[in-house]
C-alpha positions in Angstrom: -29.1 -10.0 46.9 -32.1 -9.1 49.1 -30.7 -5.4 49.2 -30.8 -4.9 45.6 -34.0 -5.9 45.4 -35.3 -3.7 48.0 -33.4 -1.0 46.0 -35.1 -1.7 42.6 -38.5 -2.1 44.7 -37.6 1.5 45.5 -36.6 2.6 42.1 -39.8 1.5 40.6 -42.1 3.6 43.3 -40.0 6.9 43.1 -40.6 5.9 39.0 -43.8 6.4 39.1 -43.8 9.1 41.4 -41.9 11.3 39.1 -44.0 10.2 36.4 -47.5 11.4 38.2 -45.1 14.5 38.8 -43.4 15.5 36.1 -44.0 13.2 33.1 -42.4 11.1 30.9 -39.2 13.3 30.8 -38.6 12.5 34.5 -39.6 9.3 34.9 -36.6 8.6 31.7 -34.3 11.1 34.1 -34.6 8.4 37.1 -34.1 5.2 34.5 -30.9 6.9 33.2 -29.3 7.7 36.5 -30.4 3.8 37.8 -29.2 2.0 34.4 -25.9 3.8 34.8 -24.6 2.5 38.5 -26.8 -0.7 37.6 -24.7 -1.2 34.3 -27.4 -1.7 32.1 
C-alpha cells in the first residue's frame, strides 16, 4: 500500500497547488476526478 500513499501524498500537494491557482473551483475539480478512480 506504500504506492497509494505516495499517490494521495501527491494528490494533496497538486490540491493545494490548484487551490493557490485557481480557487476553490479547482481544487473541487482535482477531488472529483481523485474520489472517482479512488471510489469514494
Amino acid at each position: 500500500m506504500p504506492l497509494l500513499f505516495a499517490a494521495e501524498r501527491s494528490v494533496v500537494s497538486f490540491r493545494v497547488h490548484a487551490q493557490d491557482a485557481d480557487g476553490n473551483q479547482s481544487t473541487q475539480e482535482v477531488i472529483r476526478a481523485v474520489a472517482l478512480p479512488h471510489g469514494r
